[in-house]
N, C-alpha and C positions, 0 to 999 in steps of 0.2 A: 504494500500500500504506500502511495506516496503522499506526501504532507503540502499540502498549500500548492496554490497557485504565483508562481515565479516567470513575470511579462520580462523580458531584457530586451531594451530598445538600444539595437545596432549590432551587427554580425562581423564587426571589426577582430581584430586578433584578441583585444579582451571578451567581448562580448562572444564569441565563440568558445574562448575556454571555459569561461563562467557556465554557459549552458550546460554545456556538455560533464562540467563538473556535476549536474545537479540533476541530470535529464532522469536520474535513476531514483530520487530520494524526495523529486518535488515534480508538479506538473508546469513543465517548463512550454512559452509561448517565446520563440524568437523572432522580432521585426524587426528587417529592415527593408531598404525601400528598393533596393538589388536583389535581383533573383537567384545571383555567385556572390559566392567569397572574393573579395579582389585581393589578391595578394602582393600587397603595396611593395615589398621588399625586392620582387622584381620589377617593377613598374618603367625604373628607369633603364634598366635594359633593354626591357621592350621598346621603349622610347627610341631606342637607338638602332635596333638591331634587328630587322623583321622578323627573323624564325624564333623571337621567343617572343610573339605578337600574341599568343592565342595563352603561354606560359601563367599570366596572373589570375586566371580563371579558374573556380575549383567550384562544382555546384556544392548547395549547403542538402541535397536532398538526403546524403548518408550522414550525417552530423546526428542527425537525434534519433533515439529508438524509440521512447517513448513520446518523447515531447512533439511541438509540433511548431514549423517554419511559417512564417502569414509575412506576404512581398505587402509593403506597406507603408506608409509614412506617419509616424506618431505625430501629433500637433498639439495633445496636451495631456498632462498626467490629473486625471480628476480628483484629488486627495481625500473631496468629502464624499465620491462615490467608493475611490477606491479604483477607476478604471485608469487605463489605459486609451486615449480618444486615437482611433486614425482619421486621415485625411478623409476615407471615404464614408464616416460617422461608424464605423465600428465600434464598438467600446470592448474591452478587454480587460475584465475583472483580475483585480490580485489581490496576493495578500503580501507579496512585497514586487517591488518594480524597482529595476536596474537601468540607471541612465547609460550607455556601452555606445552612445552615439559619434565618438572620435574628435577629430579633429579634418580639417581643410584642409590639404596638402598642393603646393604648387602644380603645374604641368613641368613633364610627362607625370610625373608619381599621384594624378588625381584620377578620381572614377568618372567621365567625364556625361553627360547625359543618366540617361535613366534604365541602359540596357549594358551589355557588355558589348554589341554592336558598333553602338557609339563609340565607347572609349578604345576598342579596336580600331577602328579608321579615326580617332586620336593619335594613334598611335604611331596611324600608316602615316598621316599629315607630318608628325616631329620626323619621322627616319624618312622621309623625303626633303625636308629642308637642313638634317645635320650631313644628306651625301651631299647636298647642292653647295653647302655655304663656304664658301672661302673664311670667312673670321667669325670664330661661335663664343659669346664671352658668355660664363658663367658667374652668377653674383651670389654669394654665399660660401665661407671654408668651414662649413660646419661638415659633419659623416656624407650628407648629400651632396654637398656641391662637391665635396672630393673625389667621391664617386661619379657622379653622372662628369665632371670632366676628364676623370681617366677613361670610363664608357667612351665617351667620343671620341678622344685621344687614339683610344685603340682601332677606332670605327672608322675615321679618319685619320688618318696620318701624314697627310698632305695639306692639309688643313691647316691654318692658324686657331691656336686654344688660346685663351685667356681666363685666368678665374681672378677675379676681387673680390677681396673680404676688407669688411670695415674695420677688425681689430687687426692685436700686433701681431697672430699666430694664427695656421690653419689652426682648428679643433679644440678652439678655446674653451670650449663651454668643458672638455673634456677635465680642464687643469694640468694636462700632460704638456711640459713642452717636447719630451721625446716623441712621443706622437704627432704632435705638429712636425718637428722635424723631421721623422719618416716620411709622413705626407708628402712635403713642399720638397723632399731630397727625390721621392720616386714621381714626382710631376715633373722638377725640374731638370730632373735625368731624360724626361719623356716629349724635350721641347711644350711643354705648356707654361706662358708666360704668368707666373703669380703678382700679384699685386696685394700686400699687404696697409693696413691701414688705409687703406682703401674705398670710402663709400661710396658705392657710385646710385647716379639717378637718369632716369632719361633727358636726353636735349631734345631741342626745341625741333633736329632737323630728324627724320627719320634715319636708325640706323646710326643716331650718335645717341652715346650717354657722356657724361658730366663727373667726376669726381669732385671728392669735397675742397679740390683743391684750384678748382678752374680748369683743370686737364680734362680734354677730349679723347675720346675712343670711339673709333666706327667699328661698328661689326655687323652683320647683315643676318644674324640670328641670335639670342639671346635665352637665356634660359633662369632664372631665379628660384634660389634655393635656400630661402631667406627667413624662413619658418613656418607655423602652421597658425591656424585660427580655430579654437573651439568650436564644435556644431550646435551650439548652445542657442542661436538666435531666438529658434521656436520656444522653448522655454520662457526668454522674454517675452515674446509677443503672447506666449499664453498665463502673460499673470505672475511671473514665477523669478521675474532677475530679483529679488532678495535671497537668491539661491546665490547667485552666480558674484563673483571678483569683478573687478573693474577691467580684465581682460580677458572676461569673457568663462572661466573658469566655473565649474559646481564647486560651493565649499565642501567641504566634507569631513568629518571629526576624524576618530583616530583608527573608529572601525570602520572606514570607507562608507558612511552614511550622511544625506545630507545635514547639515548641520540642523536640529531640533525634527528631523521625522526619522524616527526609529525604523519603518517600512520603507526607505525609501534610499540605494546606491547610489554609487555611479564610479566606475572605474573606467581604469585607463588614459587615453590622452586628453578627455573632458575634464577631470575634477584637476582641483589644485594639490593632489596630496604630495607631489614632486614634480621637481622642477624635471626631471629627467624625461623627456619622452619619447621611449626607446622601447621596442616589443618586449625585452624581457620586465621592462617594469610591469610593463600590463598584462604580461601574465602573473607575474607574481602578484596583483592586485586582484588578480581578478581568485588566484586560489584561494587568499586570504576572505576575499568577500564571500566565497561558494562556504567555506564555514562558516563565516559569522550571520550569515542566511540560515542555514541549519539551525543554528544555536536559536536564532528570533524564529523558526517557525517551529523546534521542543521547546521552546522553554520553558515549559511546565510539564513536561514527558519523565520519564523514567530515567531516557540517555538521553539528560538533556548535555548541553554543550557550553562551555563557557568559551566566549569573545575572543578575539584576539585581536590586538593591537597591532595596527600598522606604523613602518619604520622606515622612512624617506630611503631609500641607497640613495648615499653621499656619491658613489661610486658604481659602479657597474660594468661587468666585462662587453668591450665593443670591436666591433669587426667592422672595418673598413676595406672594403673592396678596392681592387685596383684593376680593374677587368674581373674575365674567369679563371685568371693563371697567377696573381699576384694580389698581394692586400695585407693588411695588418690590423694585428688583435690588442687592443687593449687589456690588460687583466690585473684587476686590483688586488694589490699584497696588501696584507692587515699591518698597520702601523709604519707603511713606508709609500715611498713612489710606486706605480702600477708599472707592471712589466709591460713591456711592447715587442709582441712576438711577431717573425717574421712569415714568410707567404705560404709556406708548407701547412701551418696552422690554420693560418684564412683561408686558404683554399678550399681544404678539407671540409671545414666547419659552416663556411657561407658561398666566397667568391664561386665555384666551382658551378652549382646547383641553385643561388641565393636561397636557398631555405625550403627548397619547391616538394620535395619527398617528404620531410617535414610534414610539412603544412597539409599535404594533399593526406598523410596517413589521418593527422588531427581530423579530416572532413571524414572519413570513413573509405578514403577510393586507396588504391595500389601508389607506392612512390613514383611509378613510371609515369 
């Protein structure tokens, strides 16, 4: 017998593991408003590279055994019914509701439209303009803009690269400067020209941008890698930004709940509970929340469950891709600098596959 009714709105990398943690112990409803999984971690590949055009697609229909998948758009959480509103006036009773709705991610690495159609011939559009373009500047040295300019690097090699960043170091946010140095040593070993402290904006003529310094740069294709935005808007517009940060953020206390509703999550790249947003946080937010769900729907049972507090990673191990043959692993030592391992590591672990056998086993399909 299962316990409560458990809605998670969004099928993102949290919101898929929460389900699936719970499909067996609670009657689980998963929305979202795609009919696949998009698996963001290739995106930028595909972006580049035609034969893994079709690679970020993984249907959600073996994901759940018991629970059940509704393609749909949430637009408000009714708190004094208790439902779940969609776009098409569904309502969807719980007896807890998970906000899993993500965040915005630039192009190529966005779901673009409302089918996987769409976001496919997105895709075909970016890898027709990175074979055509003579000068491709990337704006952003955060994991992504590292990535998608070694992706084109590789893609092109005749090509003029560029990447800007507005601070003093690739992969700052990291706090490694060995890591930034790996980075900016295997770019600039690769002909792509870096630009550090760097922030650049568009000019006034087409195909120029602006640095904060009055300096010009023409390039005839661009790409921004500059961060994400919560998918929080609805929210607001349904009543609900005293939930939300001033950048858009769900609060959430220490058990991933929003601040003052007991019944009510949100994990992964939407809440503020770390600044980090990186898939392995979001899973790990999302296993911590699959118990402290349990615990709220015994806890007055026999095995009931006590809480568990969540714990920002200050740190967390990361892999940077450099192509499919090269890349590097960040990996935090306790009480020191984080190791930065080299391409045998990444390869193995991400650059090779990006995550794809992974991910596809998580839905319920074959790694192939």
């Amino acid at each position: 017998m299962r316990d409560g009714d458990v809605v998670v709105i969004g099928g993102g990398y949290a919101g898929v593991r929460l389900a699936k943690r719970l499909d067996a112990t609670a009657r689980v409803t998963l929305v979202d408003r795609k009919e696949v999984f998009f698996h963001r971690i290739a995106s930028l590949r595909a972006g580049v590279r035609p034969e893994w055009s079709l690679t970020p697609f993984i249907p959600y229909d073996r994901l759940l055994r018991e629970g059940r998948m509704v393609v749909g758009k949430a637009v408000r959480i009714d708190t004094d019914a208790r439902q779940v509103v969609l776009a098409t006036g569904e309502r969807l009773p719980y007896d807890v509701v998970v906000i899993a709705s993500g965040a915005d991610y630039p192009e190529p690495a966005r779901f673009t439209g409302v089918s996987a159609e769409e976001t496919i011939e997105s895709f075909a559009g970016h890898q027709r303009k990175v074979a055509a373009a003579r000068h491709v500047l990337v704006v952003g040295g955060g994991p992504s803009g590292v990535e998608l300019s070694a992706e084109i690097r590789l893609a092109r090699p005749d090509a003029r690269v560029t990447l800007a960043h507005s601070g003093p170091m690739l992969l700052h946010g990291t706090g490694s400067e060995r890591a930034g140095r790996r980075a900016l040593e295997w770019l600039e070993s690769h002909d792509v020209e870096v630009r550090l402290d760097s922030f650049m904006s568009p000019g006034n003529d087409f195909g120029a941008y602006r640095d904060a310094h009055g300096g010009v740069l023409h390039a005839d294709l661009s790409f921004w890698a500059t961060g994400t935005t919560p998918n929080t808007l609805w929210l607001r517009l349904a009543g609900h930004g005293d939930w939300l940060t001033a950048s858009g953020h769900v609060k959430v206390d220490r058990r991933l709940r929003v601040q003052g509703w007991p019944d009510v999550f949100a994990v992964g790249d939407v809440n503020d509970a770390s600044e980090l947003k990186v898939t392995p946080t979001a899973l790990a937010q999302a296993d911590l929340a699959a118990h402290n769900i349990r615990a709220h729907l015994n806890s007055s049972g026999r095995h009931r469950r006590e809480p568990r507090l969540y714990r920002p990673l200050r740190r967390t191990p990361l892999i940077v891709p450099f192509g499919p043959a090269d890349g590097m692993t960040l990996l935090p030592v306790p009480g020191g600098e984080s190791a930065v391992l080299g391409g045998r590591t990444s390869v193995l672990a991400k650059a090779k596959t990006l995550m794809t056998p992974y991910m596809r086993r998580q839905l319920g399909y074959t790694a192939a």
